[in-house]
Backbone as JSON Lines, residues from 0, in Angstrom:
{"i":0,"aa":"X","n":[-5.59,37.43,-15.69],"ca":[-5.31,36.85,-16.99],"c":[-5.37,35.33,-16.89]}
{"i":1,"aa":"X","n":[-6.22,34.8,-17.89],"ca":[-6.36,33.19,-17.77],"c":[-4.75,32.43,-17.77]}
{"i":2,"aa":"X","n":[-4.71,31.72,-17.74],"ca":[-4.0,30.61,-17.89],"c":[-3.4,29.89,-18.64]}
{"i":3,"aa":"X","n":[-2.89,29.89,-19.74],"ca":[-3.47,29.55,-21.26],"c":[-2.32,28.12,-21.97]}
{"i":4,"aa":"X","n":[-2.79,26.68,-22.17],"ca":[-1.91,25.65,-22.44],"c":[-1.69,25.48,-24.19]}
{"i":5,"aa":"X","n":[-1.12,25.33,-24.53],"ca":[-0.43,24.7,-25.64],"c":[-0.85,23.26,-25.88]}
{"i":6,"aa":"X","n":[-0.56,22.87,-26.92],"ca":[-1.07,21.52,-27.04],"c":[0.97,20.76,-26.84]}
{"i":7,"aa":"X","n":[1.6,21.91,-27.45],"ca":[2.81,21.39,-27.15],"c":[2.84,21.23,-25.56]}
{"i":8,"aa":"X","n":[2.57,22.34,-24.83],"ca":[3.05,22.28,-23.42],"c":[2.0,21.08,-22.71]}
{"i":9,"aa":"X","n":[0.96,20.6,-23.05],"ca":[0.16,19.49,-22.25],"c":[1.05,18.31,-22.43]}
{"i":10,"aa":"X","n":[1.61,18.22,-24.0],"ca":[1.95,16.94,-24.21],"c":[3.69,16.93,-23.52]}
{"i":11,"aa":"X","n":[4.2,18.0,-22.98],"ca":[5.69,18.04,-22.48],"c":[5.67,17.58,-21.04]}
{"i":12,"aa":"X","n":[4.68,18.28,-20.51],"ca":[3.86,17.98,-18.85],"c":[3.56,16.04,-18.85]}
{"i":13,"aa":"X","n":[2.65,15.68,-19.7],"ca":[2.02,14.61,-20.24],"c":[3.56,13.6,-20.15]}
{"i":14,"aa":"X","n":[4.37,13.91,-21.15],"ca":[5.66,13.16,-20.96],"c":[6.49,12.8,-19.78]}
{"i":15,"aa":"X","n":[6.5,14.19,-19.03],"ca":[7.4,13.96,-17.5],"c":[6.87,13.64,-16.98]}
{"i":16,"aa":"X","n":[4.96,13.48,-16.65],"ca":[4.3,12.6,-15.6],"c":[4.88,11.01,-16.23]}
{"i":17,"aa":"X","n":[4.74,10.91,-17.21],"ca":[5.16,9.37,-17.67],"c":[6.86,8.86,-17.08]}
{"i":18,"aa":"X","n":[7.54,9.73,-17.3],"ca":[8.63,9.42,-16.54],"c":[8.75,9.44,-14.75]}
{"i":19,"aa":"X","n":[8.38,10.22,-14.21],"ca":[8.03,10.26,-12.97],"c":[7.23,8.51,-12.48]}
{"i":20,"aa":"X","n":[6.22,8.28,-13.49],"ca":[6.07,7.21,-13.22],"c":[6.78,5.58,-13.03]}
{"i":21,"aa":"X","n":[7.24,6.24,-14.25],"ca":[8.35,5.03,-14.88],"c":[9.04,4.35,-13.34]}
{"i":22,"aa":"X","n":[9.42,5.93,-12.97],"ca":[10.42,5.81,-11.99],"c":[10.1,5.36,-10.11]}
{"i":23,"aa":"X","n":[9.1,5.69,-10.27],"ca":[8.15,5.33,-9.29],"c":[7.7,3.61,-9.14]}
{"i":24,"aa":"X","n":[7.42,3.03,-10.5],"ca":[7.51,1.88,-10.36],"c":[8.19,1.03,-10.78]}
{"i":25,"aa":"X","n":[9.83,1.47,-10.77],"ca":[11.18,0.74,-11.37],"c":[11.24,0.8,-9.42]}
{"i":26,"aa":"X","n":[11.0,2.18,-8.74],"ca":[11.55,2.51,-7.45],"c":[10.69,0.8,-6.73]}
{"i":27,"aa":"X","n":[9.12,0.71,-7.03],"ca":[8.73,0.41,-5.82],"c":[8.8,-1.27,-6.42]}
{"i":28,"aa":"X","n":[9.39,-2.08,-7.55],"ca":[10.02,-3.32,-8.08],"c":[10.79,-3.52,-7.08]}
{"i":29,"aa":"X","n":[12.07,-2.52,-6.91],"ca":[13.2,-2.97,-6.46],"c":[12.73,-3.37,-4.99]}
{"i":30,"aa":"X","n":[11.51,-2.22,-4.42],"ca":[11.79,-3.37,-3.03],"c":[10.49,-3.82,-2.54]}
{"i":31,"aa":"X","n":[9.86,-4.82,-3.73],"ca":[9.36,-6.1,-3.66],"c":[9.93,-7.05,-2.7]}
{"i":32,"aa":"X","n":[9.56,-8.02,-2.49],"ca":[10.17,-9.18,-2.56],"c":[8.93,-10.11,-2.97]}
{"i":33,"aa":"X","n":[8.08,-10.23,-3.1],"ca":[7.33,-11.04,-3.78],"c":[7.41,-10.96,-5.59]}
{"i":34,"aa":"X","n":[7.73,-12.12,-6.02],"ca":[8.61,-11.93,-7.49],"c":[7.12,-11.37,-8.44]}
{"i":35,"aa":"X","n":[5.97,-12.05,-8.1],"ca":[4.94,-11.68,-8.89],"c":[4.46,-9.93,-8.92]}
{"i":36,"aa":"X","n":[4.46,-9.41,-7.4],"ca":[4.49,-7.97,-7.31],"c":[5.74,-7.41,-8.04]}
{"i":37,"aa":"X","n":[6.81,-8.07,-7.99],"ca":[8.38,-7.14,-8.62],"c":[8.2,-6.86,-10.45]}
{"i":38,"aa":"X","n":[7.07,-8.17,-10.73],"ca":[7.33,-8.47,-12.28],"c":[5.89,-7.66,-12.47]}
{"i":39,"aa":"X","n":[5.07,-7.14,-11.88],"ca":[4.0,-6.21,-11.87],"c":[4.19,-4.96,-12.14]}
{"i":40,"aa":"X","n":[4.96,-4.72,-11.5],"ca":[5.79,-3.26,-11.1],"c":[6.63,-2.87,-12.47]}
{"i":41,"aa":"X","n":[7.33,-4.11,-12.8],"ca":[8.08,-3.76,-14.12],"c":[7.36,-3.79,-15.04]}
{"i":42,"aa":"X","n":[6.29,-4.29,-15.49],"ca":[5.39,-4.25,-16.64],"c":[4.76,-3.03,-16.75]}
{"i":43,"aa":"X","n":[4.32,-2.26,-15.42],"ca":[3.95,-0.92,-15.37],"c":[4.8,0.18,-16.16]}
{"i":44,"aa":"X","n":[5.86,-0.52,-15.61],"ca":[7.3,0.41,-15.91],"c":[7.03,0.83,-17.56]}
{"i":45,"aa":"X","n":[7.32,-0.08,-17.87],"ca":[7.73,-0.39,-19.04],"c":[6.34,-0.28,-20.24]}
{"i":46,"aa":"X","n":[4.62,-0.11,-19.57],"ca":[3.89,0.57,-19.89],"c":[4.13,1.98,-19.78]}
{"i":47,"aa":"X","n":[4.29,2.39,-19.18],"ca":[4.97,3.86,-19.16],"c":[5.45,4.32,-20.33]}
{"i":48,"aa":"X","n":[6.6,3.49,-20.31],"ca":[7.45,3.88,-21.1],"c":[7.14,3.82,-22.38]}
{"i":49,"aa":"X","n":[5.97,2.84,-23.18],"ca":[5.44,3.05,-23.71],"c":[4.4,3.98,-24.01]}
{"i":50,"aa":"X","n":[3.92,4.75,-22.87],"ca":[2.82,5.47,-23.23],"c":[4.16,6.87,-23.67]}
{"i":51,"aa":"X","n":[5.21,7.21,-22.74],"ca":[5.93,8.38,-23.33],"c":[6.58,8.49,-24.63]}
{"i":52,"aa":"X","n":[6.85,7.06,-25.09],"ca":[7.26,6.91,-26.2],"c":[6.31,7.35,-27.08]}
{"i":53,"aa":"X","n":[4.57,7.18,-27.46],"ca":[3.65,7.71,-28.09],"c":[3.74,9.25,-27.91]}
{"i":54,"aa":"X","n":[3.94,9.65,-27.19],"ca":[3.34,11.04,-26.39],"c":[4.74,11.82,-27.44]}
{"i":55,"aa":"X","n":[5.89,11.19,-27.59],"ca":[6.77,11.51,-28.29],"c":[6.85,11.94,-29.57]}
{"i":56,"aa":"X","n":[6.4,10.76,-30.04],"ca":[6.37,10.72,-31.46],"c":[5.42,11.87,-31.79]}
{"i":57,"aa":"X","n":[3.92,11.64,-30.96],"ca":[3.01,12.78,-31.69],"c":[3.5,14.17,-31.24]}
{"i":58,"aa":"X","n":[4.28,14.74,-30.35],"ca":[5.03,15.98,-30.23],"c":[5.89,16.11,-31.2]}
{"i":59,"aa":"X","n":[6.87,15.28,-31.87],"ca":[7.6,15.34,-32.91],"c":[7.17,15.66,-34.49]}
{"i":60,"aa":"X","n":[5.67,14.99,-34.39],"ca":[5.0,14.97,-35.87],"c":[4.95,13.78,-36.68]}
{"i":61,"aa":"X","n":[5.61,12.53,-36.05],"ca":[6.17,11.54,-36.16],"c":[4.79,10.09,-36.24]}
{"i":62,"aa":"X","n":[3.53,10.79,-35.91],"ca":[2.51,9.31,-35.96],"c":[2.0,9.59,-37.06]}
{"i":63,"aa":"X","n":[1.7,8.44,-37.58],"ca":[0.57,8.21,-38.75],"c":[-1.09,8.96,-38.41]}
{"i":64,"aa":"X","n":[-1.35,9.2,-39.62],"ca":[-2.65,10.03,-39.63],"c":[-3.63,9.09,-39.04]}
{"i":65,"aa":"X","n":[-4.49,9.29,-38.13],"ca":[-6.06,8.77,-37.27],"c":[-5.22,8.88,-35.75]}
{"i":66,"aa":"X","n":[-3.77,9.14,-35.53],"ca":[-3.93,8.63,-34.13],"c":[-3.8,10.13,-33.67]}
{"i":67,"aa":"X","n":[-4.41,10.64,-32.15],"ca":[-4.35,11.53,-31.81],"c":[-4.1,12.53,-32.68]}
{"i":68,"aa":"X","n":[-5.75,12.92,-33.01],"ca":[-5.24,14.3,-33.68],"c":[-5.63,15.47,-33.11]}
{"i":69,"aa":"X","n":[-4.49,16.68,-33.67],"ca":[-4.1,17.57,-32.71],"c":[-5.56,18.2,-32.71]}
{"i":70,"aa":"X","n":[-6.79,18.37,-33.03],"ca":[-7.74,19.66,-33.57],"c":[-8.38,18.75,-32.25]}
{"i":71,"aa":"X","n":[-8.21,17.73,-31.92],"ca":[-8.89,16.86,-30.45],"c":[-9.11,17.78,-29.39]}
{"i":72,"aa":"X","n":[-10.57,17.9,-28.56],"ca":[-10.49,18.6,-27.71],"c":[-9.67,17.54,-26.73]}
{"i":73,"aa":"X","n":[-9.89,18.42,-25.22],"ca":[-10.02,17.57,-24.21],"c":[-10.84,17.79,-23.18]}
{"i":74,"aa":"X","n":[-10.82,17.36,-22.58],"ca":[-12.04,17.03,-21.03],"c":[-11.57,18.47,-19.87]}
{"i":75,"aa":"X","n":[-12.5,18.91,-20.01],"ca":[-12.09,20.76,-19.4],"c":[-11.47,20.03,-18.08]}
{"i":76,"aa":"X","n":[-11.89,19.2,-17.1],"ca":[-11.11,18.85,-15.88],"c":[-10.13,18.13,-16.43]}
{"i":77,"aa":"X","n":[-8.99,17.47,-17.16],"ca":[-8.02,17.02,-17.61],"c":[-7.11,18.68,-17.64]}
{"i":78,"aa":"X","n":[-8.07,19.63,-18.48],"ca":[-7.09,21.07,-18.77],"c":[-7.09,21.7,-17.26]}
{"i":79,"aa":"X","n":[-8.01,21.18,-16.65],"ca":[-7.83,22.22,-15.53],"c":[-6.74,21.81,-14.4]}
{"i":80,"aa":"X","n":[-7.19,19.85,-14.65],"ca":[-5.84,19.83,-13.82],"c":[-4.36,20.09,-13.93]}
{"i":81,"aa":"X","n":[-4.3,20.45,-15.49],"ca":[-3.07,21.46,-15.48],"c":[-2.78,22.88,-15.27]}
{"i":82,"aa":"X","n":[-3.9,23.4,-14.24],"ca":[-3.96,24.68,-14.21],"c":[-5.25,25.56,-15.4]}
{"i":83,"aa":"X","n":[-5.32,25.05,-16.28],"ca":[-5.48,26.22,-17.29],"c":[-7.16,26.26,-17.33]}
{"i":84,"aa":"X","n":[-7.4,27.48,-18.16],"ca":[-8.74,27.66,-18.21],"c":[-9.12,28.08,-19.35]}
{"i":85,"aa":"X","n":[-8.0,27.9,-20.25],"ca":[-8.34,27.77,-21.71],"c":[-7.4,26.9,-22.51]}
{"i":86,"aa":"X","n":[-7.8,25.79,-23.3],"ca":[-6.66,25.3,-24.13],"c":[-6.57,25.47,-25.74]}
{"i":87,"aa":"X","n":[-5.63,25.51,-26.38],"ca":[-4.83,26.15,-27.93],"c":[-5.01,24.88,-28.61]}
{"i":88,"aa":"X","n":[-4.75,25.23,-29.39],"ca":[-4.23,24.0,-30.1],"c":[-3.37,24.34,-30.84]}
């Protein structure tokens, strides 16, 4: 039996890689010591955190019409690297 993703479940996966990240480069700031790498690291961060914050809203129902819309395919190796071998919408 295939595999089968949600557009909810890509974008829930999609969210915790963003946090994982977040955290990864709040982790590898703190032990900088070069201030330009520390303030690198936090801008990443905090891109992150912006990209989960989007990823949010459009799981909620919450963006304005043109941005990511749900009927969007995606790139069969993007679905596959979540496992699946068919995606829903």
């Amino acid at each position: 039996m295939a595999y089968q993703l949600t557009v909810k479940k890509v974008l829930e996966k999609a969210i915790q890689k963003e946090i994982e990240s977040q955290q990864l480069y709040r982790d590898l700031s703190e032990k900088m010591t070069d201030e330009a790498a520390r303030d690198a690291f936090r801008q990443l961060a905090q891109q992150e955190q912006g990209h989960q914050q989007l990823l949010e809203q459009y799981l909620h129902g919450e963006l304005k019409g043109g941005m990511l819309k749900r009927g969007a395919g995606c790139r069969l190796q993007d679905c596959r690297a979540f496992g699946a071998t068919t995606v829903l919408s």
